[in-house]
N, CA, C and O atoms as a GROMACS GRO file, in nm:
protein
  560
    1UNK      N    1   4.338  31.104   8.159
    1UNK     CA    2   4.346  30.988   8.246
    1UNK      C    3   4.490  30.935   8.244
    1UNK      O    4   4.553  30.942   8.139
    2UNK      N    5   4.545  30.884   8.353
    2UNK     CA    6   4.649  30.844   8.395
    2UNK      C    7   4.698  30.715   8.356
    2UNK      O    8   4.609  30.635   8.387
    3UNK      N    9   4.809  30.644   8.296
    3UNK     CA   10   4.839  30.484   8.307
    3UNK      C   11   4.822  30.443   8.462
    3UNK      O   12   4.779  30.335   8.502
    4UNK      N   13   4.860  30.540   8.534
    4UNK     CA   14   4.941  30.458   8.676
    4UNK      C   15   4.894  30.562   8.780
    4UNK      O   16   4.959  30.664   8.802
    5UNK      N   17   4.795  30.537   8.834
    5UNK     CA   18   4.740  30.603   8.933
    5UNK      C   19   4.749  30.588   9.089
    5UNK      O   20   4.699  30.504   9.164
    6UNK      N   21   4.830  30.700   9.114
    6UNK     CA   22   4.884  30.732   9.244
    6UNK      C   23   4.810  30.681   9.375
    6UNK      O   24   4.701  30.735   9.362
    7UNK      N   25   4.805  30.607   9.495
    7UNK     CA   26   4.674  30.593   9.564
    7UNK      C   27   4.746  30.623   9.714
    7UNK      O   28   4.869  30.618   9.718
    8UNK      N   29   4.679  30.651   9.829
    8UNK     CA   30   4.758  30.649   9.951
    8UNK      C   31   4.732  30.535  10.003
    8UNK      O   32   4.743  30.520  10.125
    9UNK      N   33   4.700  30.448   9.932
    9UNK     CA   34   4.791  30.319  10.013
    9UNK      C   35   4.865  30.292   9.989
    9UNK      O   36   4.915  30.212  10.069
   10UNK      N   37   4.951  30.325   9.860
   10UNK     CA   38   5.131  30.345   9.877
   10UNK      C   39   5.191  30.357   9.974
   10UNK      O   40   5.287  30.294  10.019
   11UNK      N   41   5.118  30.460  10.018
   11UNK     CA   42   5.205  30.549  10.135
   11UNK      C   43   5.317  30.453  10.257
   11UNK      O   44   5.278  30.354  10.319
   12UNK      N   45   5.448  30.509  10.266
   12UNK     CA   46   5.518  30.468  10.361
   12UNK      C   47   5.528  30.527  10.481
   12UNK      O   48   5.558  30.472  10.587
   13UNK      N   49   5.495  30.666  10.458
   13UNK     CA   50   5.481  30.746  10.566
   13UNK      C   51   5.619  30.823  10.580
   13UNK      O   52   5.630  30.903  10.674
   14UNK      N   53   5.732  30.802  10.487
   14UNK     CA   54   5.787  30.851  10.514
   14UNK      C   55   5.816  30.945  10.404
   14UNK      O   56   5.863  30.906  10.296
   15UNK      N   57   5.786  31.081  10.433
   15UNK     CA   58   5.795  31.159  10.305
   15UNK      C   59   5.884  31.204  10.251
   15UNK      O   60   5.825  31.241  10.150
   16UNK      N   61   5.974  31.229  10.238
   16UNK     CA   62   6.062  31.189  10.140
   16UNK      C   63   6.065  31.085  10.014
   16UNK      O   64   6.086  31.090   9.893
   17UNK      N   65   6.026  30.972  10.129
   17UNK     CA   66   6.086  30.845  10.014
   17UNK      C   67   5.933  30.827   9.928
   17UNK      O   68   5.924  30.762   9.823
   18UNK      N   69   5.780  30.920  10.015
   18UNK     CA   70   5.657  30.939   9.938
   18UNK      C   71   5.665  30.992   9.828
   18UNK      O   72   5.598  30.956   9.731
   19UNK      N   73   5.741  31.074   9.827
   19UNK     CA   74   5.749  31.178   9.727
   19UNK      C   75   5.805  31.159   9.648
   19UNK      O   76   5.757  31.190   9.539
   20UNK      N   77   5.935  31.098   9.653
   20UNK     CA   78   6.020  30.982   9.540
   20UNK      C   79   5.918  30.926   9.484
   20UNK      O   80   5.878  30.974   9.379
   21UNK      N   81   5.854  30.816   9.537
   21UNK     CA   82   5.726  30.711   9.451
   21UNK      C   83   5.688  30.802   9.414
   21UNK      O   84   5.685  30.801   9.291
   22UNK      N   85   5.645  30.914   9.469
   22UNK     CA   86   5.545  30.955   9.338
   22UNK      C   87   5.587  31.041   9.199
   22UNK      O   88   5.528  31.056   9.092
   23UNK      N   89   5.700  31.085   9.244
   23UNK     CA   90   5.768  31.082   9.097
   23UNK      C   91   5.824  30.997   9.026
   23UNK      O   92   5.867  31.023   8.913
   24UNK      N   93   5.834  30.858   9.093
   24UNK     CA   94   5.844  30.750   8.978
   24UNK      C   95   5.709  30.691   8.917
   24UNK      O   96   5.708  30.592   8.844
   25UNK      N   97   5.591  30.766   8.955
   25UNK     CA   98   5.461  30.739   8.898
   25UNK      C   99   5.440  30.801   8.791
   25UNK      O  100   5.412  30.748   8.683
   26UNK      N  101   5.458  30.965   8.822
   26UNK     CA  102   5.474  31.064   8.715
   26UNK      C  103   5.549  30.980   8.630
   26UNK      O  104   5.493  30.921   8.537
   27UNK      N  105   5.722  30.964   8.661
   27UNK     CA  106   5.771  30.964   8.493
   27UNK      C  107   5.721  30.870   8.443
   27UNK      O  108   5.710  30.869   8.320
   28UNK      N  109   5.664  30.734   8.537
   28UNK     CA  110   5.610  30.572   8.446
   28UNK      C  111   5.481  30.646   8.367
   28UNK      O  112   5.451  30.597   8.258
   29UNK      N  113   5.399  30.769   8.421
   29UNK     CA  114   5.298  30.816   8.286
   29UNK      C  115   5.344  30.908   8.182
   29UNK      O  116   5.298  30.934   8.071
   30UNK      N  117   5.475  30.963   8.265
   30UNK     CA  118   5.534  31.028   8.142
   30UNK      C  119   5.569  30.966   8.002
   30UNK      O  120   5.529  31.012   7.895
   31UNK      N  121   5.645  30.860   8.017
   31UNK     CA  122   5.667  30.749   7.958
   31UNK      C  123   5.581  30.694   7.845
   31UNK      O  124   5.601  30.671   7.726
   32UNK      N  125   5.491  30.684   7.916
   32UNK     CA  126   5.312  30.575   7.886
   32UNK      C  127   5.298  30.699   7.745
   32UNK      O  128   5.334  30.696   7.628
   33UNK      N  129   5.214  30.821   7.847
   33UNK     CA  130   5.238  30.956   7.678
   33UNK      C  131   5.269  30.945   7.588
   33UNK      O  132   5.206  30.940   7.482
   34UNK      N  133   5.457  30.933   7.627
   34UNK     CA  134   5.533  30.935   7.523
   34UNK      C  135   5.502  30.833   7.372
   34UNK      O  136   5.502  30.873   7.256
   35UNK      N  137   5.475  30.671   7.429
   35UNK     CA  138   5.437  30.604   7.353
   35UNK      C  139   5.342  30.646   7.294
   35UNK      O  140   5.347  30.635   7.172
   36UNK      N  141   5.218  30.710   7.356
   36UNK     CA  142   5.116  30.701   7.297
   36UNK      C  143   5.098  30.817   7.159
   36UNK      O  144   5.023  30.820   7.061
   37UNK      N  145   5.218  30.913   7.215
   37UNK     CA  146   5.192  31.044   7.124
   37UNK      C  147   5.283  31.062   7.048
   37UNK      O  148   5.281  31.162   6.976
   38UNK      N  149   5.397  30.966   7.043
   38UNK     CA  150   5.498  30.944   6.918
   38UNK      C  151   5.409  30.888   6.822
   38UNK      O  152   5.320  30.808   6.848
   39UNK      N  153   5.444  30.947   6.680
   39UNK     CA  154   5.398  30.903   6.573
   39UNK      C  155   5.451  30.710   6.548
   39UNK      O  156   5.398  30.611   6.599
   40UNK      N  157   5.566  30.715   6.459
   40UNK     CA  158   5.576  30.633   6.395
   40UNK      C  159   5.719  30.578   6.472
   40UNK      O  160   5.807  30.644   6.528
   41UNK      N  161   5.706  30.414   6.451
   41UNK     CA  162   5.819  30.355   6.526
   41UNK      C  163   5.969  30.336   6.513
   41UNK      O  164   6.042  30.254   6.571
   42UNK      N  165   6.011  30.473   6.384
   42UNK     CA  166   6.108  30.483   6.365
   42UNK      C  167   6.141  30.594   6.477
   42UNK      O  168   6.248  30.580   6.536
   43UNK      N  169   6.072  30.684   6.504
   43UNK     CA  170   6.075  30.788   6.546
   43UNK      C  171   6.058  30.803   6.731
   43UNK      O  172   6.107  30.876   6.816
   44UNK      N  173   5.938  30.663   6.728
   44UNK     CA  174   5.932  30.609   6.888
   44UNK      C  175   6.062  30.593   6.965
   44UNK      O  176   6.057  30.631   7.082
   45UNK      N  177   6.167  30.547   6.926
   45UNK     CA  178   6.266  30.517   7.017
   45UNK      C  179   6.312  30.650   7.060
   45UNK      O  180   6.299  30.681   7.178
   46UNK      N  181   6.369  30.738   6.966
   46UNK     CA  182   6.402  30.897   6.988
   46UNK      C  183   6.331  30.933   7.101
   46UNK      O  184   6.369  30.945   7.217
   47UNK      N  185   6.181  30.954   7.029
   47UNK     CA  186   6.100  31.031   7.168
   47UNK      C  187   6.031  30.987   7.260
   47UNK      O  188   5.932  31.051   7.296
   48UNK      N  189   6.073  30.834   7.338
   48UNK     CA  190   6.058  30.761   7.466
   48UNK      C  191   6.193  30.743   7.533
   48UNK      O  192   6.191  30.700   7.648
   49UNK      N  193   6.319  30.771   7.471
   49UNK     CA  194   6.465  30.745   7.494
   49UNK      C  195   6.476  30.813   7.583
   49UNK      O  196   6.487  30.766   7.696
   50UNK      N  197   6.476  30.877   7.572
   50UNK     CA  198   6.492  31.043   7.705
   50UNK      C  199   6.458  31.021   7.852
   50UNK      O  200   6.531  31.028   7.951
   51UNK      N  201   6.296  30.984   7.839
   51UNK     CA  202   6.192  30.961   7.934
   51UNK      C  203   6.252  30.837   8.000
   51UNK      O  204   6.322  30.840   8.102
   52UNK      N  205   6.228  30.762   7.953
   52UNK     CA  206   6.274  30.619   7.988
   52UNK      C  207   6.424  30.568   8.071
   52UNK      O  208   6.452  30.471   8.142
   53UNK      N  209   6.517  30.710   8.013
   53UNK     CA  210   6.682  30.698   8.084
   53UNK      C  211   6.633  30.797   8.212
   53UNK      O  212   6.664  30.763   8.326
   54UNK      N  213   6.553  30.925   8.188
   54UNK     CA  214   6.507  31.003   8.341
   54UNK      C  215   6.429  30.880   8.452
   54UNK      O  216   6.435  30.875   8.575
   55UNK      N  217   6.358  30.790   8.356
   55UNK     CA  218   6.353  30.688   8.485
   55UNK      C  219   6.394  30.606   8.548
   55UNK      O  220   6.359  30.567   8.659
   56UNK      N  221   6.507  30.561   8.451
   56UNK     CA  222   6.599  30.495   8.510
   56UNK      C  223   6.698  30.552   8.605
   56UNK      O  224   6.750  30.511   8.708
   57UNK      N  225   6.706  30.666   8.532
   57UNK     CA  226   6.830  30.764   8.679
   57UNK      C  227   6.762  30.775   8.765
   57UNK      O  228   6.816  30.766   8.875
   58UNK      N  229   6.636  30.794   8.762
   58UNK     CA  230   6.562  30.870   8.876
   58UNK      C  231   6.534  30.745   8.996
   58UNK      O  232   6.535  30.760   9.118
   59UNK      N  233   6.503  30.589   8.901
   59UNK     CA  234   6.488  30.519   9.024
   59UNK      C  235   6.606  30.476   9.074
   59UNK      O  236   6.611  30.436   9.190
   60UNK      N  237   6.678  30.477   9.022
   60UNK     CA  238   6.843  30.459   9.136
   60UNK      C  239   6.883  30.577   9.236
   60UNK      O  240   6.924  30.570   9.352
   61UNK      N  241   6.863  30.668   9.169
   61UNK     CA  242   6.845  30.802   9.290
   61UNK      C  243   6.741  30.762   9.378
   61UNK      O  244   6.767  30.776   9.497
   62UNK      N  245   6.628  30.714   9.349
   62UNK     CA  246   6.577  30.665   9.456
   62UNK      C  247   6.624  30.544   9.582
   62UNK      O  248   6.637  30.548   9.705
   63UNK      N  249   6.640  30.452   9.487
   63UNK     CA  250   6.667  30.345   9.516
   63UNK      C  251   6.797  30.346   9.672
   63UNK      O  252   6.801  30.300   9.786
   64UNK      N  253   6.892  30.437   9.574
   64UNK     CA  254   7.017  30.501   9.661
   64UNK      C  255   6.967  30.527   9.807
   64UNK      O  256   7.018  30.470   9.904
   65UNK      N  257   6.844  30.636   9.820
   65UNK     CA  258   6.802  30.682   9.897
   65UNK      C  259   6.773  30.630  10.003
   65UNK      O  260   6.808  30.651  10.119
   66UNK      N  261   6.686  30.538   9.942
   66UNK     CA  262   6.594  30.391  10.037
   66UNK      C  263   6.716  30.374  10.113
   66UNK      O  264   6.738  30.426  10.223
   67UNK      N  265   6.822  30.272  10.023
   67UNK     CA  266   6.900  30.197  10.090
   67UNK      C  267   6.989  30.318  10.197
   67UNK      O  268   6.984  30.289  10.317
   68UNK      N  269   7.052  30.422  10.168
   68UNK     CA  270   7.097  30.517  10.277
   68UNK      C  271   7.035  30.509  10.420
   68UNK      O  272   7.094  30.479  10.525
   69UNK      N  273   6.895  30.545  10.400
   69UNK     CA  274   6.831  30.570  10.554
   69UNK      C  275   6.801  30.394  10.577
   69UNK      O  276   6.755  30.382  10.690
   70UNK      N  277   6.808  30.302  10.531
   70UNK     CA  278   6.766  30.149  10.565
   70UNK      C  279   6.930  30.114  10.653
   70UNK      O  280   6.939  30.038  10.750
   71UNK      N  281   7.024  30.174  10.602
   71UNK     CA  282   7.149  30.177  10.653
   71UNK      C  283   7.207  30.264  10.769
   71UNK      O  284   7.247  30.216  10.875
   72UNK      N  285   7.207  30.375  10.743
   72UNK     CA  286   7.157  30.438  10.878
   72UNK      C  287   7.076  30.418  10.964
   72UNK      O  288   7.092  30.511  11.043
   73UNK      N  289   6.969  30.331  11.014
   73UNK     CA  290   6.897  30.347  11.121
   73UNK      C  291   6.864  30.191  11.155
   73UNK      O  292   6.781  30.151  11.237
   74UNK      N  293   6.976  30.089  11.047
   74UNK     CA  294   7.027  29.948  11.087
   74UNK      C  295   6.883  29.862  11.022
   74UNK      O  296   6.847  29.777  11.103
   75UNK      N  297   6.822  29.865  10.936
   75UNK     CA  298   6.701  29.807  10.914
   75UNK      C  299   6.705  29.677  10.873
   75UNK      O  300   6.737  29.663  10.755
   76UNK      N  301   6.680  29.568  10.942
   76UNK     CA  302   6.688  29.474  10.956
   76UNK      C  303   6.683  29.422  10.791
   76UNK      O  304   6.784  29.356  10.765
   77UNK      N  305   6.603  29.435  10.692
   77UNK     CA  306   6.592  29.348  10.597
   77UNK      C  307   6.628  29.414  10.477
   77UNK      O  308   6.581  29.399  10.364
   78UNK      N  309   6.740  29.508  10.524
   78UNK     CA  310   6.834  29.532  10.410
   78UNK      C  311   6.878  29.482  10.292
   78UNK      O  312   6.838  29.529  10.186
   79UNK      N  313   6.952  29.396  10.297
   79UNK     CA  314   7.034  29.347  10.222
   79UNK      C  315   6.922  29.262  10.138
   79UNK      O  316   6.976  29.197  10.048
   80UNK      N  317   6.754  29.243  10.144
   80UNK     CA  318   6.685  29.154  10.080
   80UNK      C  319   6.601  29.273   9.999
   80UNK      O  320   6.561  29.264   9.883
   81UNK      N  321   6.584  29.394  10.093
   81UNK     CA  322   6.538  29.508   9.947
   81UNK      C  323   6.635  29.510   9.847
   81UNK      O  324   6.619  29.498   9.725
   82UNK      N  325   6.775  29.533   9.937
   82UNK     CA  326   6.892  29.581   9.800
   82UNK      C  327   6.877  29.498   9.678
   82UNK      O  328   6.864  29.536   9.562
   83UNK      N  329   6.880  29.361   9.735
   83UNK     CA  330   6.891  29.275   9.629
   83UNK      C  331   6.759  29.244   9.532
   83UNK      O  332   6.771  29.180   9.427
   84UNK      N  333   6.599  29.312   9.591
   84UNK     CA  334   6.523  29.359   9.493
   84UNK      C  335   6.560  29.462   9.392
   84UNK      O  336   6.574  29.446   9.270
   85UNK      N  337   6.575  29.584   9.473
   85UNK     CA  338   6.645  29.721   9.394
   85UNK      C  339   6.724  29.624   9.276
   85UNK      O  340   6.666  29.608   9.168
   86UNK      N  341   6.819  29.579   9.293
   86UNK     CA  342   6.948  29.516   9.201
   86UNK      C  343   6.893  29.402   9.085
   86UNK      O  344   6.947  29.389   8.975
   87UNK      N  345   6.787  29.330   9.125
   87UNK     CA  346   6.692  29.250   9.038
   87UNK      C  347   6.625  29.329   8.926
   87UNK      O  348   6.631  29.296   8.808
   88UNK      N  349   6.559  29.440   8.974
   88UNK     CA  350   6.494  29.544   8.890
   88UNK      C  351   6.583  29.631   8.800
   88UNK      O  352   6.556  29.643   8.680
   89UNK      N  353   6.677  29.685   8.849
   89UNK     CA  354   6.825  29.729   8.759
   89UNK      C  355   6.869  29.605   8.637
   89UNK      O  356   6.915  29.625   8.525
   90UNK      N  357   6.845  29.504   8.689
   90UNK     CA  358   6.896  29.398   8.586
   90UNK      C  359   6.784  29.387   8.479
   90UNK      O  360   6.806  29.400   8.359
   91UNK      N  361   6.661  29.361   8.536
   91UNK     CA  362   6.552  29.358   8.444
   91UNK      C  363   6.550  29.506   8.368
   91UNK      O  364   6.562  29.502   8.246
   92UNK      N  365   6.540  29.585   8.407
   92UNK     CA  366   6.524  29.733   8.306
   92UNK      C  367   6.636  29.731   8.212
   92UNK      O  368   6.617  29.739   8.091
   93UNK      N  369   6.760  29.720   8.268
   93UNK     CA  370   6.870  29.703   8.149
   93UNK      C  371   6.843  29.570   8.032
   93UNK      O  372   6.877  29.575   7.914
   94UNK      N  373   6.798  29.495   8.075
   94UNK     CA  374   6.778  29.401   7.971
   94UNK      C  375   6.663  29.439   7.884
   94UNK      O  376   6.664  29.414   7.763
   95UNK      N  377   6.564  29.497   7.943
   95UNK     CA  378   6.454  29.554   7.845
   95UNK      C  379   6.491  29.646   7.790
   95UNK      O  380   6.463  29.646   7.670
   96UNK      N  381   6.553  29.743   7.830
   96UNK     CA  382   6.630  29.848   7.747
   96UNK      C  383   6.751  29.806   7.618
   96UNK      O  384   6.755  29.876   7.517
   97UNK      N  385   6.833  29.703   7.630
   97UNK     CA  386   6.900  29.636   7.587
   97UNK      C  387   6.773  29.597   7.435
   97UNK      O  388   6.775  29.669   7.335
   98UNK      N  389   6.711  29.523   7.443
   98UNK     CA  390   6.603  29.484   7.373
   98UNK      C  391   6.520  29.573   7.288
   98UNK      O  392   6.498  29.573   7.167
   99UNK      N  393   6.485  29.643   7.380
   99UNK     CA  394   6.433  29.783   7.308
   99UNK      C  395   6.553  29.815   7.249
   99UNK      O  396   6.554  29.752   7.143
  100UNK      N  397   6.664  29.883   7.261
  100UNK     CA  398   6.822  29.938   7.140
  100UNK      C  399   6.794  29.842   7.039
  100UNK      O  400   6.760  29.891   6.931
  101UNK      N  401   6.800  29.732   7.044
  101UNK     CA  402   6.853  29.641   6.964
  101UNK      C  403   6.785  29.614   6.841
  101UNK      O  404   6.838  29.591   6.732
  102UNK      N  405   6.592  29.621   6.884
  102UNK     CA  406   6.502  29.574   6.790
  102UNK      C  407   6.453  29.688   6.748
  102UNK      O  408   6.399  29.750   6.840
  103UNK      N  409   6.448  29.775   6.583
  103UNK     CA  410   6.402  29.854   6.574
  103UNK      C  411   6.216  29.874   6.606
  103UNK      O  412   6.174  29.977   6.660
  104UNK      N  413   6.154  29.800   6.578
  104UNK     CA  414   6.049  29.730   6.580
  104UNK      C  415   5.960  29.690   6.722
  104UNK      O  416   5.840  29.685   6.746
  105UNK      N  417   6.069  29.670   6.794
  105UNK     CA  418   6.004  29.638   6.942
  105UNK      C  419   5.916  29.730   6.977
  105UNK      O  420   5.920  29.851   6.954
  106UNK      N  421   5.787  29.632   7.070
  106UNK     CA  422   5.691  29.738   7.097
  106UNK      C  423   5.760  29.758   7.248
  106UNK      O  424   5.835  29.673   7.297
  107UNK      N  425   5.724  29.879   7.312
  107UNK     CA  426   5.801  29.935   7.437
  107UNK      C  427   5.669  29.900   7.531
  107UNK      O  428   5.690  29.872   7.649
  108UNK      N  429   5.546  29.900   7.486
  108UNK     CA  430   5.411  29.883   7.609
  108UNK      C  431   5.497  29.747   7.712
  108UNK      O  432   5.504  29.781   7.831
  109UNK      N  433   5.548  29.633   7.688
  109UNK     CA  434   5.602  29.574   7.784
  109UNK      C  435   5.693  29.633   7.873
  109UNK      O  436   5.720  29.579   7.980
  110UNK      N  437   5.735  29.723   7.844
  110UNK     CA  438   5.851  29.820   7.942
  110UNK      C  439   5.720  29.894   8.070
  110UNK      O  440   5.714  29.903   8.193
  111UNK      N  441   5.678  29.914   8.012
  111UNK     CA  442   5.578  30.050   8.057
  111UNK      C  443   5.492  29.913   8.193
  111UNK      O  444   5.469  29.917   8.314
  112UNK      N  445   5.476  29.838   8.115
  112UNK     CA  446   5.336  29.735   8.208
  112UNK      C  447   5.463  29.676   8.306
  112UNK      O  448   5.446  29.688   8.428
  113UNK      N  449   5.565  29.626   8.267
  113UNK     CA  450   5.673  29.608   8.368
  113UNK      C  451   5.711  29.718   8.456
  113UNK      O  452   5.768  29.674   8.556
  114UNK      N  453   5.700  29.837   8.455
  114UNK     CA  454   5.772  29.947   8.538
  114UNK      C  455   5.620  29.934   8.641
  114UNK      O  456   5.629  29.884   8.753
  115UNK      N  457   5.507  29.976   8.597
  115UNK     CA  458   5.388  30.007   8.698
  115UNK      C  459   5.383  29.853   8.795
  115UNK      O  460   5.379  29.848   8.918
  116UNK      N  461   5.385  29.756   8.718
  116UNK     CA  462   5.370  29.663   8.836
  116UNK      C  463   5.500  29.605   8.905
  116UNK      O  464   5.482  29.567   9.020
  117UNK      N  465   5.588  29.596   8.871
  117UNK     CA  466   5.696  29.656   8.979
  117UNK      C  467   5.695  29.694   9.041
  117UNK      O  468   5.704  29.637   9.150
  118UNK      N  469   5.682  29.830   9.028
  118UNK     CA  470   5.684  29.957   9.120
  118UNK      C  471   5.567  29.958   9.240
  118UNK      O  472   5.596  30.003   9.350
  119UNK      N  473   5.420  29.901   9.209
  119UNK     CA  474   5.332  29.870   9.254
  119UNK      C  475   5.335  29.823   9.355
  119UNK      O  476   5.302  29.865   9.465
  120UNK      N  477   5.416  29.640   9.293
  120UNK     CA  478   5.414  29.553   9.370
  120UNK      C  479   5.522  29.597   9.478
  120UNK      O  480   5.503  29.583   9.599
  121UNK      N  481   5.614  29.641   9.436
  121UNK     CA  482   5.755  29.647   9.575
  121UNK      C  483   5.718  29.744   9.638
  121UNK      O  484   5.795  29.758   9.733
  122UNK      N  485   5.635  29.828   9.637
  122UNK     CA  486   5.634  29.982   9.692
  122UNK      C  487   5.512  29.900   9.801
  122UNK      O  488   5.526  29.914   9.922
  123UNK      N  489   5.405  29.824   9.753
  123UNK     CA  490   5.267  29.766   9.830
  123UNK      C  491   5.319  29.680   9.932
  123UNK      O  492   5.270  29.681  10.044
  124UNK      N  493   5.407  29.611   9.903
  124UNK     CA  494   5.474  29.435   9.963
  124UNK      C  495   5.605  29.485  10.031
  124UNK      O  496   5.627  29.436  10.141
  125UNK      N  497   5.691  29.570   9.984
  125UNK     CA  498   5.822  29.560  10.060
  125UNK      C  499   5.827  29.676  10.089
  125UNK      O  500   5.829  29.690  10.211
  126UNK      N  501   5.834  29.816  10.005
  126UNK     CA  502   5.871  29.917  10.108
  126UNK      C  503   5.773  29.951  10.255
  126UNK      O  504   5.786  29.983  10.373
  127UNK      N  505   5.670  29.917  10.149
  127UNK     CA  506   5.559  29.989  10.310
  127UNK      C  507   5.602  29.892  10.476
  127UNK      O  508   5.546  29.899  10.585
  128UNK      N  509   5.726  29.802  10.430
  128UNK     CA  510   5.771  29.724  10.541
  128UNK      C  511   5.828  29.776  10.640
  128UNK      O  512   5.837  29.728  10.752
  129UNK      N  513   5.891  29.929  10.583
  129UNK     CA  514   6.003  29.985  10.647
  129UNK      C  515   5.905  30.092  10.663
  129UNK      O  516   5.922  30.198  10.723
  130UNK      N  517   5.858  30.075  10.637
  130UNK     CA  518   5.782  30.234  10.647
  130UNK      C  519   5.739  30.249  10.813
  130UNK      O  520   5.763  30.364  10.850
  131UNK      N  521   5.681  30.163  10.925
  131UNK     CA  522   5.677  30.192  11.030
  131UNK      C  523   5.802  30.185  11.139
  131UNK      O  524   5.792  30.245  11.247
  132UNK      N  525   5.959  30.082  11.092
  132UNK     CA  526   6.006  30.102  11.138
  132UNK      C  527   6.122  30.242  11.136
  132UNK      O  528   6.175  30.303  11.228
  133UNK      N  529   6.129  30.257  10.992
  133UNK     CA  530   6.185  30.392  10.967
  133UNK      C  531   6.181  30.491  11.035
  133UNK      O  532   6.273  30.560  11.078
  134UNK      N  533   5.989  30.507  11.056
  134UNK     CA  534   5.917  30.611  11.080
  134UNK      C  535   5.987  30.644  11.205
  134UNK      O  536   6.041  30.755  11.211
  135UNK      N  537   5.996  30.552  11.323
  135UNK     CA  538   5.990  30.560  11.503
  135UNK      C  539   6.142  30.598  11.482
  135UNK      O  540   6.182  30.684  11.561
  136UNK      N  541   6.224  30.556  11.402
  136UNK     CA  542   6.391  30.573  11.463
  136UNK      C  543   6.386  30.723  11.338
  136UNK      O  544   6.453  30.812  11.391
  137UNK      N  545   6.341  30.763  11.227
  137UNK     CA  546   6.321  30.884  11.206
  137UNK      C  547   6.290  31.027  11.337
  137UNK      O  548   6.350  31.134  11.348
  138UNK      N  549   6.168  30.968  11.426
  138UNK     CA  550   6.110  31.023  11.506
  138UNK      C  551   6.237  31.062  11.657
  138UNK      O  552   6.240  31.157  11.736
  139UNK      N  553   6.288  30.994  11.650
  139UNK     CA  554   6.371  30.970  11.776
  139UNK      C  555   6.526  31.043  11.702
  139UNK      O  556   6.612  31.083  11.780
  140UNK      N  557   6.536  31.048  11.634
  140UNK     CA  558   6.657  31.156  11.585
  140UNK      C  559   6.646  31.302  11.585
  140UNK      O  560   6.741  31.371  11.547
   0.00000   0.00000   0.00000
């Protein structure tokens, strides 16, 4: 069973940027695993460290992405995703920050922060762009 289960009402319709979400689903259960199947919490940071920086690269590679085609094809509410994208970069670095710092810290708040995030902005804001994308996608 999954932490973070994939659904098509995600869906933006635009596949590419589908297929992105859904590998930021994968690594948020990759992640989830990791916690669960590391032994001891000296040893937890080591083997969630990895996982946890592939998701962080991976959602700015995303993120990048979004904003590219939102820029190319003039999408009106640009500059108010970016500045979600850039909210979430701030929040992960500070949890990450936190996590380095405390040997002890439990990481499940990282993990419950990434799925509903991701949830919420992917349910509420991307699927915003998702029909206008789609038509000026279509017309290129």
């Amino acid at each position: 069973m999954f932490y973070f289960q994939w659904k098509d009402s995600y869906l933006t319709h635009i596949d590419e940027l589908d297929a992105q979400h859904q590998k930021l689903v994968a690594l948020i259960n990759n992640f989830y695993t990791d916690l669960l199947n590391c032994p001891e919490n000296a040893e937890k940071q080591a083997c969630i460290g990895k996982t946890l920086e592939e998701l962080v690269a991976y959602s700015n590679y995303h993120f990048a992405a979004e904003e590219k085609l939102m820029l190319e094809h003039q999408y009106p509410a640009y500059q108010q995703h970016k500045q979600e994208h850039e909210s979430f970069k701030r929040k992960v670095a500070a949890l990450m920050q936190t996590q380095n710092e405390a040997a002890n810290a439990l990481p499940f708040p990282v993990v419950v922060f990434l799925r509903d995030w991701l949830t919420t902005h992917v349910i509420h804001t991307d699927k915003e762009y998702g029909p206008y994308l789609k038509e000026r996608l279509q017309k290129s």
